[in-house]
N, C-alpha and C positions, 0 to 999 in steps of 0.2 A: 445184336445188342446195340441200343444208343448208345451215343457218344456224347459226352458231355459238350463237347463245343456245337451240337447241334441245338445248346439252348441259351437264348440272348444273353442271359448270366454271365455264364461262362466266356463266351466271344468278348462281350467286354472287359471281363477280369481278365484274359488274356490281353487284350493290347494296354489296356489298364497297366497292365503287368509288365510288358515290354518296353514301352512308354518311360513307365519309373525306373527299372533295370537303367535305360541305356542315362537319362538326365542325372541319376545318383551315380551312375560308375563317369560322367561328363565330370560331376561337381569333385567327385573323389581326384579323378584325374589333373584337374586343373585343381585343387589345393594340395597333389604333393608338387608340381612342377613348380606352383609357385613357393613353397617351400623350400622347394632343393635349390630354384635359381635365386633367395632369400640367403640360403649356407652361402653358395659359390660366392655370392658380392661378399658376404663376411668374411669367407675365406679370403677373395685375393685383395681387400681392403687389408688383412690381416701380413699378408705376404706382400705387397707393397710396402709396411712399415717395416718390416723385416728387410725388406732388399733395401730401403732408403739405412737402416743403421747401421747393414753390413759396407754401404758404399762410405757412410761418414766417418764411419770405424777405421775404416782402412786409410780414407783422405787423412785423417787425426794422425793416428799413429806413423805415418810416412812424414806428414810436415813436422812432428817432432822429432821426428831422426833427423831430418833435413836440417835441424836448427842448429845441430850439434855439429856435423859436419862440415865444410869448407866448399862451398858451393860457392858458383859465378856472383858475382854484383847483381844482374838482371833478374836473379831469383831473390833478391832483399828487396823490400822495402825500404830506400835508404832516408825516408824522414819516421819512419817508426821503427824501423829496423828489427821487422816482424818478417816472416817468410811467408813470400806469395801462395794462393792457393794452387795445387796441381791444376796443370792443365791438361783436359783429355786425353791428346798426344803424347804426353808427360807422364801419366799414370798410363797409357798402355806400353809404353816403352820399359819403365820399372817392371811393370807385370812380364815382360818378355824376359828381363834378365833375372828374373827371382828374387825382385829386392821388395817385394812385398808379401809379405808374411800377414795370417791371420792372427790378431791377438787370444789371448787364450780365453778369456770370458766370453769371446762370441764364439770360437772355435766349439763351446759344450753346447752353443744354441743348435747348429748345425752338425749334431754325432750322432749315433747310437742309431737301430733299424727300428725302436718302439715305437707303437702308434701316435698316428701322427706327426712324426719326425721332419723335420725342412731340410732343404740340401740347397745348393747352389754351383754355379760351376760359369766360367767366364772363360771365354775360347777368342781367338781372333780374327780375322778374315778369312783365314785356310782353313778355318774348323779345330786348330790346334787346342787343348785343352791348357789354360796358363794359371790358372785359379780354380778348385775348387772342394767340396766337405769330400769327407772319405765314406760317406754313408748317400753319395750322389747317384742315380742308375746306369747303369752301364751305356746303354742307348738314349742318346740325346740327341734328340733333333733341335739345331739353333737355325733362328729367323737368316734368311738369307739376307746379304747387306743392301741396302736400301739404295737407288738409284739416283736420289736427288738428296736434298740436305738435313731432311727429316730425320727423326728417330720412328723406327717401326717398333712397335708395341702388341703384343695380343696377350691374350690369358685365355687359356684352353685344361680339356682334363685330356690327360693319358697314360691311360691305363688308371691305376691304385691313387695317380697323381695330378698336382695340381698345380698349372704351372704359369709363369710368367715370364715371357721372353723377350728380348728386345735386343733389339740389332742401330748401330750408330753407324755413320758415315766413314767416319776413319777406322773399322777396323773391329770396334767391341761392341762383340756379343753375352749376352749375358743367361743367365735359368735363373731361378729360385720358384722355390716349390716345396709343396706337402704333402703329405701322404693323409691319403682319406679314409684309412679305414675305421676310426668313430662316427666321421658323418654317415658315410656310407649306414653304419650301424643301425645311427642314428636316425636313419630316413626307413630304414628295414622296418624298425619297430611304429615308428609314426605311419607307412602305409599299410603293416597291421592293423592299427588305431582306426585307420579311415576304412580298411573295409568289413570290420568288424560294425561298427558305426553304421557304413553304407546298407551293410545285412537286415541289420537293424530295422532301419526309416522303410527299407525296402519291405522286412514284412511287416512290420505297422501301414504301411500305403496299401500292400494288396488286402488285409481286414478291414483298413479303412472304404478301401476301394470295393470290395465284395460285400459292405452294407450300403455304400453309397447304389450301385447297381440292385440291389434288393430294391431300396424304397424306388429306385427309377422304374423297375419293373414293377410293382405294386397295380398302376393304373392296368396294364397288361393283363394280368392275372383277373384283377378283377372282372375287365371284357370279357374273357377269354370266362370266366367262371359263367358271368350272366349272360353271354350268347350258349353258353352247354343249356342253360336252365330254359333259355327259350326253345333250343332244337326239341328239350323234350317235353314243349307242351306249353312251357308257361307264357303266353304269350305277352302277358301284362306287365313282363318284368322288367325294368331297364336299369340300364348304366348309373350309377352315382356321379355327379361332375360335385366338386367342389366350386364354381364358378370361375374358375382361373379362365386363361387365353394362351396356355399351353398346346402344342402340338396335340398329344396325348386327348385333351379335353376335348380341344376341335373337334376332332377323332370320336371320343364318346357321341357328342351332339351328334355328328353324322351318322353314327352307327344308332342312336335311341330315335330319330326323324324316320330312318330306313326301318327298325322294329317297330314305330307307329303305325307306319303304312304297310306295313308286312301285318300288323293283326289287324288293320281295317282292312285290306283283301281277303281275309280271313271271314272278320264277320260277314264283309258283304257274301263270302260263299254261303255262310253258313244260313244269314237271311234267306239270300235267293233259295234253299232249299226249304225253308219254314216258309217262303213265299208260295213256293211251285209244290209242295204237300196240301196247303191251304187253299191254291187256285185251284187244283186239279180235284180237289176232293168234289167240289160239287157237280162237273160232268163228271167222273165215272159212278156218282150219287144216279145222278139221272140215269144213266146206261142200264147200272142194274136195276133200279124199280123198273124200267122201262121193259126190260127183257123177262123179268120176276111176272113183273104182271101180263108178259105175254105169252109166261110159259104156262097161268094158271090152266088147269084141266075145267072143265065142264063148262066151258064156254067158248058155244061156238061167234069165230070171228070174220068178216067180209074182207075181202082184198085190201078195201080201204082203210081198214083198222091197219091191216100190216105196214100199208103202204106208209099210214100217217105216224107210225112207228117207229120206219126206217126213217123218216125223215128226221125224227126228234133224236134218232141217235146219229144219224149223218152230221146232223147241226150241234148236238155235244159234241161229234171228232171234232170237225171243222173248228169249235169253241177251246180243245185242247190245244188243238195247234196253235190258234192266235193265243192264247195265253202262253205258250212255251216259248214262241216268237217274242211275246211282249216283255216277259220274263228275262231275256237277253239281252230285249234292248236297254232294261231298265237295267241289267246288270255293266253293260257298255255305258250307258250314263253314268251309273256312278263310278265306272272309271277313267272317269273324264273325256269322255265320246260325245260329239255336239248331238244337241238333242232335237227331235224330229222336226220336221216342219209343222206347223197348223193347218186344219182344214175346218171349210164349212159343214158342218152337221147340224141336225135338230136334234136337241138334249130328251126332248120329250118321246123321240122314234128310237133312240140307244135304250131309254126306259122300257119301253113297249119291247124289244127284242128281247133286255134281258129278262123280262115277267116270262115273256115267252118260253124261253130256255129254263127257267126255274117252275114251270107250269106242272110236272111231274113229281119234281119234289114236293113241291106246296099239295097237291094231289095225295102223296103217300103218308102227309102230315094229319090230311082233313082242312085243309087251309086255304081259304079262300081269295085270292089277292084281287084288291079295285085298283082302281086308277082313276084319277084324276088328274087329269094332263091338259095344259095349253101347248100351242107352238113356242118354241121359244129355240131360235137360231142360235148359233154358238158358233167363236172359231176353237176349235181344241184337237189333241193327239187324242185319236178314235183310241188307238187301243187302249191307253192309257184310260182313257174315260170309261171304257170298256169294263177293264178290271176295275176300278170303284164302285160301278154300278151294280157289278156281278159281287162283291163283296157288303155290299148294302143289303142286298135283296138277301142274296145267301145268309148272310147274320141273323136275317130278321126270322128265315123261316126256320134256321136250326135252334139259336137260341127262344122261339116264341113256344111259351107253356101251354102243355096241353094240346088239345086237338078241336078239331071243328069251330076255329075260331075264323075271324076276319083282319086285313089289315087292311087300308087304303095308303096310296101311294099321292101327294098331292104337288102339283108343280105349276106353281102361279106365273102370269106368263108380266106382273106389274111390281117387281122390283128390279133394284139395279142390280143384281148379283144372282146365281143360279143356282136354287138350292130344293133338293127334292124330301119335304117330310115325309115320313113312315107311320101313321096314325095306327092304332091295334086298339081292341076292343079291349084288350085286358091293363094290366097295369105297363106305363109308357116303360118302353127299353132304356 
């Protein structure tokens, strides 16, 4: 059974097809990632303002304890006599004895396990946990502390979560983070969207694609129809081109140039046989009158008569052959074979052979043939000249009406050109 990828169609609606699969599943691929990395900046722009309110939260709420209490001189401001802001080392110290507490309006930001939930958790150099929501994950990994004076910073996902951490020089470590499971939702259903979508384009591309390959193949089919028409017979037929400069078109031109000359090989066979039907008819003409009339009874005949017999039939063979020979050459000419050399002959002695050789015919006719000949030198291809003269005379005696008539043959030897009339006593050929 064929196979459908054995036909050019199909081959290209396949890669056609492959092609668009792999660039649509590219485009799908690259608009959820930039999607999802679009959530995460939102997300941890979102949890950066959350860890900056829970930090200010707690700075607020500690310097107003601090006001109330009986603290050193160096923590007043003694021309405003406002309390200094904590200092890092100063709020990780508080955080280690428990004297920072979270208030309770940011305490409901950070509770509960419901979706999308934030946690936070502050630890110190040892990993100890000194701060953090009761709804924080059990496993927490914190940034290790930094080697120089920097703060280290990342935002990463792990696991359900989403998180930002940051490690300081003295000591605090920090988390805040979210739980993803709406995004995550969120992004499920958007990359449904996209390959529902991708489905889509993709089979609109391969319809689109399977008529685009139709008209591409159109030129094809048509060859392919009008080379069947010529195998079987038609040789006149050719290619349609629209005049473009298309591959395809080129292709027609070369292939209607190649059926040109594929039915001129043709004619020229079929000539050469309408040629060598027509040469040959007038010796084996001659052969049989010649034998007819030597086969009549009641007349007795001398050596000489046989002899002069044999000769007129020797010289029709010899007459076939050079015509079957010339017939060749003439068909090597016209297939572009150089054509013979010239020789010296007398046009008026080729006359005289061919009367000669047609002497039996004209005989079986009642048909008397004259002549009237000058010399007249020529350079010309004998055979060639041969078969015109042989088709001159033959014409004249097959087609000339009736019997017991006369023709004279007349060849003036005082013009510039060389031309032999056929005069007949009856009405001119």
């Amino acid at each position: 059974m064929k196979s459908p990828f054995q036909s050019i169609r199909w081959r290209i609606q396949a890669w056609h097809g492959l092609i668009l699969f792999i660039a649509i599943a590219a485009f799908c691929l690259t608009a959820y990632q930039l999607a999802w990395f679009n959530q995460l900046r939102r997300i941890d722009s979102e949890i950066q303002h959350l860890e900056r309110e829970l930090i200010r939260t707690l700075l607020r709420q500690n310097k107003d304890s601090r006001a109330t209490e009986s603290w050193s001189v160096s923590n007043v401001n003694k021309s405003t006599k406002e309390v200094r802001p904590l200092l890092p080392e100063e709020f990780l110290t508080l955080l280690q004895t428990d004297s920072i507490k979270v208030p309770e309006e940011m305490s409901t930001r950070f509770s509960g396990q419901e979706a999308s939930h934030n946690f936070f958790s502050i630890a110190d150099r040892e990993g100890k946990v000194l701060l953090q929501s009761e709804n924080a994950p059990q496993q927490l990994d914190f940034l290790p502390l930094p080697e120089g004076s920097e703060m280290v910073e990342t935002s990463r996902s792990t696991g359900d979560y989403r998180e930002i951490a940051r490690s300081v020089p003295f000591g605090l470590r920090t988390i805040v983070g979210r739980e993803l499971g709406p995004e995550r939702a969120e992004m499920q259903r958007f990359s449904l969207s996209l390959a529902a979508i991708g489905l889509t384009l993709w089979g609109l591309g391969l319809l689109g694609g399977w008529w685009l390959a139709g008209k591409a193949i159109q030129p094809i089919q048509r060859i392919s129809r009008t080379a069947t028409r010529i195998a079987e017979g038609n040789l006149n037929e050719r290619i349609d081109t629209d005049g473009g400069t298309s591959e395809l078109d080129q292709l027609s031109h070369v292939l209607n140039h190649t059926f040109e000359r594929l039915n001129a090989a043709f004619e020229r066979q079929r000539q050469f046989t309408a040629d060598a039907s027509h040469e040959l008819r007038t010796p084996l003409t001659i052969l049989l009158s010649e034998t007819q009339r030597m086969r009549k009874p009641g007349h007795q005949r001398d050596n000489s008569e046989y002899l002069e017999s044999f000769d007129l039939c020797h010289e029709s063979c010899l007459r076939m052959r050079h015509l079957v020979e010339s017939l060749l050459l003439l068909a090597r000419q016209d297939d572009g074979a150089p054509a013979q050399p010239l020789s010296d002959c007398q046009l008026s002695e080729c006359i005289r052979q061919s009367i000669a050789q047609h002497q039996p015919l004209a005989e079986a006719k009642a048909i008397e043939i004259l002549s009237e000949l000058e010399d007249s030198p020529l350079k010309a291809d004998l055979n060639s000249l041969m078969i015109v003269l042989n088709n001159l005379i033959g014409n004249a005696i097959q087609h000339h009406p009736g019997t017991g008539s006369t023709f004279t043959i007349h060849l003036p030897s005082n013009i510039l050109y060389r031309a032999a009339r056929v005069n007949t006593l009856t009405p001119k050929l």
